[in-house]
Every structure is written in structure tokens, then in C-alpha cells.
C-alpha positions in Angstrom: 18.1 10.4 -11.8 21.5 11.6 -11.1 22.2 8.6 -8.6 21.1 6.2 -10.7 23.3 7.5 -13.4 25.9 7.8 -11.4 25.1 4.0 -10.6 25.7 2.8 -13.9 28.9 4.5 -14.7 30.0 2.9 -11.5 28.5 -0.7 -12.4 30.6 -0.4 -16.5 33.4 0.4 -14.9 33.5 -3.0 -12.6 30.8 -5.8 -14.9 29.9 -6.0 -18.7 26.2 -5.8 -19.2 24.0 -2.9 -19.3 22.4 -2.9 -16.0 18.9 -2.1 -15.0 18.5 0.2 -11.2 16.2 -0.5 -8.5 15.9 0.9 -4.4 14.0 0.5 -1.8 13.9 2.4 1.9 15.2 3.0 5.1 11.9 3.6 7.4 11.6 5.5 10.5 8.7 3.9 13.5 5.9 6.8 14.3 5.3 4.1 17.6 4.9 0.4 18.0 8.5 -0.3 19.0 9.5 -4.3 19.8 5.9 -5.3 19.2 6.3 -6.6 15.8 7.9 -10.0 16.7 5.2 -10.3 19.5 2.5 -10.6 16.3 1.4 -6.7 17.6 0.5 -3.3 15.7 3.1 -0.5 14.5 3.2 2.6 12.8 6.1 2.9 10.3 6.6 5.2 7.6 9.4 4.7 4.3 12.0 7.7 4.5 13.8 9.3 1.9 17.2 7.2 2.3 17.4 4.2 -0.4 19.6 1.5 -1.1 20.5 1.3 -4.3 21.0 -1.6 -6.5 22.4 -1.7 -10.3 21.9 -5.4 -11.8 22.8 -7.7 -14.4 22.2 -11.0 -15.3 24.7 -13.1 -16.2 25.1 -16.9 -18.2 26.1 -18.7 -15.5 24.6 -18.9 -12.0 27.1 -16.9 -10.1 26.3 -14.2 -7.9 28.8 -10.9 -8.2 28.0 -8.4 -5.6 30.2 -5.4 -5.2 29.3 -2.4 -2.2 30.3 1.3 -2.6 29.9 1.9 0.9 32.6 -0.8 1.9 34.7 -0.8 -1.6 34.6 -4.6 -1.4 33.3 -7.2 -3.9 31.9 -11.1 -3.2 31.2 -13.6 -5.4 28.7 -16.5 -4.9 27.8 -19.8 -6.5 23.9 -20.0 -6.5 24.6 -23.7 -6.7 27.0 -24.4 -3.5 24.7 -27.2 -1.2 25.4 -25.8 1.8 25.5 -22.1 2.1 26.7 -20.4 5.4 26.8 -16.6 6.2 29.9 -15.1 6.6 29.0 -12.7 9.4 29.8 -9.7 6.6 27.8 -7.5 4.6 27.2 -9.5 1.8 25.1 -11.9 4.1 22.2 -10.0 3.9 22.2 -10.5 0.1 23.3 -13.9 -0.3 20.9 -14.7 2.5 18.0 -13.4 0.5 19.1 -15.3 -2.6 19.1 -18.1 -0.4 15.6 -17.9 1.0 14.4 -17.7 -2.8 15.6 -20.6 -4.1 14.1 -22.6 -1.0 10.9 -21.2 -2.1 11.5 -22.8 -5.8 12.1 -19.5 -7.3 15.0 -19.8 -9.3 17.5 -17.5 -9.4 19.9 -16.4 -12.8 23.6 -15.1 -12.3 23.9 -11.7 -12.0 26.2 -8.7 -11.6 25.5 -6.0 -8.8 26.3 -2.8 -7.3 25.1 -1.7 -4.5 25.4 1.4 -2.6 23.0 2.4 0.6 22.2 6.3 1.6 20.6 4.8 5.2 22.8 5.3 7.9 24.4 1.9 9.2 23.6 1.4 12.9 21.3 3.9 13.1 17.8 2.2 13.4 16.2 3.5 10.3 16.6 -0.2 9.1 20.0 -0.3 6.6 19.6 -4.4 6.7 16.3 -4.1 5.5 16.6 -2.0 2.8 20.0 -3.8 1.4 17.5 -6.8 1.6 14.6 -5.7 -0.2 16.9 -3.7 -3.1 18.6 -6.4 -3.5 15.7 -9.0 -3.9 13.3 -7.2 -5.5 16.2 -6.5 -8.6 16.9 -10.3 -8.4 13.5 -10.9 -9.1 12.8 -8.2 -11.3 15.9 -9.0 -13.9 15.1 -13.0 -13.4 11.4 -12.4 -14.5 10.1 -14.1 -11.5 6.4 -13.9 -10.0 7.1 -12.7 -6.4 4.6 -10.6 -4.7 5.7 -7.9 -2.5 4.3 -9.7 0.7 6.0 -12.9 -0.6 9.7 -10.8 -0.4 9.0 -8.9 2.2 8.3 -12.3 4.4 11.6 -13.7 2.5 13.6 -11.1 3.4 12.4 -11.3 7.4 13.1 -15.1 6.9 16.5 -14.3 5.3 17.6 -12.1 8.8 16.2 -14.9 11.0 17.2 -17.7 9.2 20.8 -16.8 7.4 21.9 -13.8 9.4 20.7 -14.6 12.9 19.3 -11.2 14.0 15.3 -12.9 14.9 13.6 -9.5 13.4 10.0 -9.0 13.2 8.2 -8.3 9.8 7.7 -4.3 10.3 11.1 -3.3 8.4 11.1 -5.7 5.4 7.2 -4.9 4.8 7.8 -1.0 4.6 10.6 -1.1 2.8 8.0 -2.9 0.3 4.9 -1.7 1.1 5.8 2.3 1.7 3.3 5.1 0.5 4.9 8.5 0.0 3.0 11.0 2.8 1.7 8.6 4.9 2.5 6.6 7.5 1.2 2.8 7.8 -0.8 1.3 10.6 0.6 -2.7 10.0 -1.4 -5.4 11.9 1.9 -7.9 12.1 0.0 -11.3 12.6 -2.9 -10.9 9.7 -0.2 -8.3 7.9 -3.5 -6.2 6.8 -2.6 -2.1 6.9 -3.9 1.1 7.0 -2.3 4.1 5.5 -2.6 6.8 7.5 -2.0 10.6 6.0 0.7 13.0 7.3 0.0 16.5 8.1 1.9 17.8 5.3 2.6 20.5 7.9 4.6 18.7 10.0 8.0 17.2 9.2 9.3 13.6 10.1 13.0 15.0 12.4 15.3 12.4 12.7 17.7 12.9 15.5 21.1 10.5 14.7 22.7 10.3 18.4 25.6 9.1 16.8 25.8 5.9 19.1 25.4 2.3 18.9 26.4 0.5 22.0 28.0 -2.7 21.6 25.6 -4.7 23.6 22.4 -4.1 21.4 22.2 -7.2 19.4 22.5 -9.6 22.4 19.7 -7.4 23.9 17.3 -7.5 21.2 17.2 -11.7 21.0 17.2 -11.3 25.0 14.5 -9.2 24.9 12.4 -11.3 22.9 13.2 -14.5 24.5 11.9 -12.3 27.8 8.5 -12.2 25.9 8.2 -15.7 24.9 8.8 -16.5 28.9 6.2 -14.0 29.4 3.8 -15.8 27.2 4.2 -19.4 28.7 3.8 -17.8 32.0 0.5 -16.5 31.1 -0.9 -19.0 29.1 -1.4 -21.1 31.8 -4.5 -19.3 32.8 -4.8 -17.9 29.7 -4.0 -21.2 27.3 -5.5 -19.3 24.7 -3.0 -16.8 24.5 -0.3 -17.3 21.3 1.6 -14.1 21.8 1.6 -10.6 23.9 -0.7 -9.2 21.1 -3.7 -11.7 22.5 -3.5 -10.3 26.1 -4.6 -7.3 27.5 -3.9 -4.7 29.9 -6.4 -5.9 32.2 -5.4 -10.0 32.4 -1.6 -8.6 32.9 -2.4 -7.5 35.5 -4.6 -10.3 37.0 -2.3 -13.1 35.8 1.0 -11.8 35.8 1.5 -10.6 39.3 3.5 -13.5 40.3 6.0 -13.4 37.1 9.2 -12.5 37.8 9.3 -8.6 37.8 12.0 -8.2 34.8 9.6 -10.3 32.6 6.1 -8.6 34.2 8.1 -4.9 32.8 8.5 -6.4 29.9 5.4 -7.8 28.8 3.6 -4.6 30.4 5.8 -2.0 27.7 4.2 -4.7 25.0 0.8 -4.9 25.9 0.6 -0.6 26.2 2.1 -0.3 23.1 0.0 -2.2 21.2 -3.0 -0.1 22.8 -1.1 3.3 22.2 -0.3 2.5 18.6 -4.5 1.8 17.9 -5.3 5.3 20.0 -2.3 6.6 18.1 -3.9 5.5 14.3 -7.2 7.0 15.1 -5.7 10.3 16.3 -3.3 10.4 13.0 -6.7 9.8 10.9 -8.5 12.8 12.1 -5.1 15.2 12.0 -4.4 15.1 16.2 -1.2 15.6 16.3 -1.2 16.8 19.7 -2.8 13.3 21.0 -0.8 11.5 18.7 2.5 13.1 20.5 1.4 12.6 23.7 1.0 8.9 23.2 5.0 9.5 21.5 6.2 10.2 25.1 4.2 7.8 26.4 5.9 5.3 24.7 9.0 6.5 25.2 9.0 6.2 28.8 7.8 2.6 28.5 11.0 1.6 26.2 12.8 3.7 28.9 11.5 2.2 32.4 9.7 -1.2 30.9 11.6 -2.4 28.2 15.0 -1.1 29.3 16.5 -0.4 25.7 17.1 3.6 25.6 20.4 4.8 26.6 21.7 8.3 28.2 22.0 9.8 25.0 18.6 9.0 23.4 16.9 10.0 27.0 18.9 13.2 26.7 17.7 13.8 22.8 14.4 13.2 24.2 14.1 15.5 26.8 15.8 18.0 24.6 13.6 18.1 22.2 10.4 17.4 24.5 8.5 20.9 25.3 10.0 22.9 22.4 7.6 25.0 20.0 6.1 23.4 17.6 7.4 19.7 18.9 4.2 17.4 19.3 6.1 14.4 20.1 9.5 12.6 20.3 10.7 9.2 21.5 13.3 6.9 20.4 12.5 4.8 17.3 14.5 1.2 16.5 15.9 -1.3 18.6 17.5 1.1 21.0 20.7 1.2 23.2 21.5 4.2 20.4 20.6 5.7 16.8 17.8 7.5 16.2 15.1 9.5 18.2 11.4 10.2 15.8 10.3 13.7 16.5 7.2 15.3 14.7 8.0 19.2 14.2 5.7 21.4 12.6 7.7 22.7 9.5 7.7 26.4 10.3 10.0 25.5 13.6 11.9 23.0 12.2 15.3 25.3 11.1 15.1 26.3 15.0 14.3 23.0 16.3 17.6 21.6 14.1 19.5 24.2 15.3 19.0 24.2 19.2 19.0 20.1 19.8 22.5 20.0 18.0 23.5 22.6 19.8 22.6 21.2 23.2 23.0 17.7 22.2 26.9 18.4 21.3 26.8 20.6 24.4 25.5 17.4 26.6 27.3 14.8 24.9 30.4 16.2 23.4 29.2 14.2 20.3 28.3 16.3 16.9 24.5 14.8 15.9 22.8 14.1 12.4 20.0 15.5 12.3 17.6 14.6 9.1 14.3 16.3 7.8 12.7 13.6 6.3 9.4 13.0 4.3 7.3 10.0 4.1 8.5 7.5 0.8 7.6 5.3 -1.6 8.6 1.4 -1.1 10.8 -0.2 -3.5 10.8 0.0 -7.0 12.8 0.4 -10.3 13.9 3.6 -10.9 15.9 3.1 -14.8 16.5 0.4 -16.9 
């Protein structure tokens, strides 16, 4: 409660109003990486890191938004007719206001804070959580009735739509949806899930390479326009097929032979990864950790060699970590071309583990890492009022 008191000294000292403090989290990806825009499975879990929000409404229908992390404040008429992003911040919380009042719901002013603990750039999902804090207080201090899958899809619609990044639905539906120790196994076409329990003697190790190369967001819409080719390639045998998640291993191989090879690589990391994320569910649901890391390398090599979206310094932080006691798996998690690599430790090596991959990260790299022991979350809530 200290935050969120801290939250609210911060909010009198800038707004009137007595405000009322929601967050919701950052979340790291067990496996399933760049299958969630192709309608496919992932394995995400909620981590400890939260955006904050402090909010209240206001008489009028302005929108005050001020950010501790950047020590700037915007202000926004919920009422202009054409609203455009501003390529800043603040677009990923006018862009969810936006997306709400296109559905009808109907927004009061209000005052906010905000103030986010998950690392920017890092691929434990900052935009998504600054999303979902920020409309689920909205909603919360305007009284509205908006479910959790109903945000969560506003929120992915707000990045696509008013921010331009063309994200999948896994962040926004964690950061909702997240169950404190466990993981979830998310279907992203019918959006059903399955929580799947942690071994609460094994820690979630996130390994922060400290990088973010310049040429990841061009990448990621490439890549995904890479699928789509891959799709119309296939469905003309297969004109049943919608998206990667409808074909298999199997008709890949048969139909897509005579794709151009960039585009065969990348439909092949797809169509694995759904299948290792389904192997990877069951073993998590029977406590095979082993199995379940093996299937972690696994897919590492595929983001590696298939999808072409890891770097030298998450390869190195792989191999690093790769083989040590008590590891059973590591691979990169996010977008890629830098952040974070996922490890699973069991908690008795972990101080060692923390220790040695700095050591020979900084060694390799001459960059100091973060490295963060995390434990699985819950999704966003209120935490004072």
C-alpha cells in the first residue's frame, strides 16, 4: 500500500479531487512467441511490475493525464471529432479512451497519474499495461459495464488502430486476465484459457539485455505481413485455411515447398510453435519442467534461425544461461531484436544463477544486465479508493 499512497500524495499535489488507485501488469511469455496475431496458442504469465494509475473524475469532459516516469502532463478533449495520436506516450491512453467511446461507452473527465514499474523497451509489455491501468480506472470511476474481455480487445484495438503497432491479443488479455502462480495457456482465436500451475519451486528469471535495436518495430509489422503472404500462398490448395494456426506441420511441408524460402522459415517457426506451446501446456500440468524446458530451447532456436528476431545479445544470454544447474529452460520472450530472455530456475540456484549470467553477460557484452526474480501476478485491479 505504500505505492499507492505514495500515489495519491503525488496526484494532490498536481489535481483536486480525492482519487481512487488501480494497476494492472507487465507479463513475461513461458512460449508461444509471434503466434498470437496468427489466431495461435501462447503461454503467458502476469509479473510483478504494474502500472499504476490514480484517477479522478472531473465536471467537464476533459482528459488530464500526467506520467511520473516522463514528468510531463497532456490534456485531452473527449469531445474533439477527429482525434490523431501524437506518436508520444500519452497515445496509448488517449488511444484507449478513443476506442471506448466508439463502442458507445461514454466517458466522464478525469484527472490521472500514472506511473509504470515495467521496464520500457524491454518486452515484458509496458504499452499494455499503461493501456489496461488506464482503462480499466476510466471505467471503473465512470461506472461503466465493460467486461475484462471487452477491454482487453479495446485496448489491442487501441495499439492497432490509434498507435499503429498491429499487436496480437496475448498482452492486453494478461494484463486483464492474470492469475497469481500460474501461467495461462490462451487459445487467441476462440480467446478460451487454461491456467496452468507453477511449480512454486521454480522462479520466473528475467534476464533484461539492456538493448532494444532500432529496427524492431518495422520488423514486427514485416514479420506479420510475411505471414499473411504465407497464408494466401497456402490457401490455394488449402482454401480452407484463415490463418497459420489452421495449418499443420505436415501440409507445410507438402504445400509450401515452392514459397519463397524467407516466407516457408517463417511460417515453419509459426506452425512449431503452436505445436510446442500444446506439448508445452500438458507438460506444465503434470509438473515436467524438464520437458517443458526443452520445448523452451526449442523455440528459441526457431525465433533464432526461422523467424529471424533474436539478436547477439539475447543468443548470448541464452547460451549463458542454457546448461546451468538448476536451469530447465531459457529462450527469448517478446518481440525480439533485444529485451528480455524467460528462464525457469529452480529457486535454490537462483542467487547463483543471478550472479554468474551478469557476470558473464557484462563480461561478453560490456553491458551491466537487469536481472529480475519474478513471480506469477494477478491482472488488473483496484488496489485503494
Amino acid at each position: 500500500m505504500d505505492q499507492a499512497n505514495r500515489l495519491k500524495e503525488r496526484f494532490k499535489a498536481l489535481y483536486d479531487g480525492r482519487p481512487d488507485i488501480f494497476r494492472a501488469p507487465g507479463r513475461v511469455n513461458l512460449i508461444g512467441e509471434h503466434t498470437d496475431y496468427n489466431e495461435g496458442f501462447v503461454m503467458p504469465s502476469a509479473i510483478g511490475f504494474y502500472t499504476w494509475v490514480a484517477i479522478a473524475r472531473r465536471e467537464d469532459r476533459k482528459l488530464q493525464v500526467h506520467s511520473l516516469n516522463f514528468s510531463e502532463s497532456m490534456e485531452f478533449d473527449l469531445d474533439e471529432a477527429n482525434p490523431r495520436p501524437l506518436g508520444h506516450w500519452s497515445d496509448y491512453v488517449r488511444g484507449v479512451a478513443v476506442m471506448l467511446e466508439k463502442e458507445g461507452h461514454r466517458l466522464a473527465g478525469a484527472s490521472m497519474v500514472i506511473e509504470g514499474e515495467v521496464p520500457i523497451g524491454s518486452g515484458l509489455s509496458s504499452s499494455a499495461a499503461i493501456e489496461v491501468a488506464a482503462g480499466y480506472a476510466m471505467v471503473a470511476s465512470c461506472g461503466l459495464d465493460v467486461s475484462k474481455i471487452e477491454l482487453a480487445l479495446l485496448c489491442q484495438r487501441a495499439e492497432n488502430e490509434f498507435v499503429g503497432a498491429r499487436v496480437g491479443i496475448m498482452d492486453q488479455f494478461i494484463s486483464c486476465y492474470g492469475e497469481a502462480g500460474k501461467a495461462l495457456m490462451l487459445d487467441c482465436r476462440s480467446l478460451d484459457y487454461r491456467p496452468l500451475p507453477l511449480d512454486p519451486d521454480a522462479r520466473l528469471v528475467i534476464c533484461n539485455t539492456m538493448v532494444k535495436h532500432a529496427l524492431a518495430s518495422g520488423e514486427y509489422n514485416t514479420r506479420r505481413a510475411e505471414c499473411e503472404a504465407g497464408v494466401l500462398h497456402l490457401k490455394k490448395r488449402l482454401p480452407d485455411v484463415r490463418t497459420l494456426r489452421d495449418v499443420t506441420f505436415a501440409e507445410l511441408s507438402e504445400y509450401g515447398r515452392d514459397m519463397p524460402e524467407v516466407i516457408f522459415r517463417r511460417c515453419r517457426h509459426v506452425v512449431t510453435e503452436n505445436a510446442r506451446v500444446l506439448e508445452a501446456a500438458d507438460a506444465l500440468a503434470v509438473g515436467d519442467l524438464r520437458s517443458f524446458g526443452r520445448l523452451m530451447a526449442a523455440s528459441h532456436r526457431s525465433l533464432r534461425d526461422d523467424y529471424e528476431v533474436s539478436c547477439r545479445e539475447l543468443d548470448i544470454m541464452v547460451d549463458l544461461s542454457s546448461g546451468r544447474e538448476g536451469v530447465y529452460g531459457a529462450r527469448m520472450t517478446g518481440g525480439g531484436f533485444g529485451g528480455c530472455t524467460i528462464n525457469l530456475v529452480r529457486s535454490e540456484n537462483v542467487s547463483d544463477f543471478k550472479r554468474e549470467v551478469a557476470n558473464g553477460y557484462e563480461e561478453a557484452t560490456k553491458i551491466a544486465p537487469e536481472i529480475y526474480i519474478c513471480a506469477a501476478a494477478s491482472g488488473a485491479h483496484r488496489v485503494a479508493g
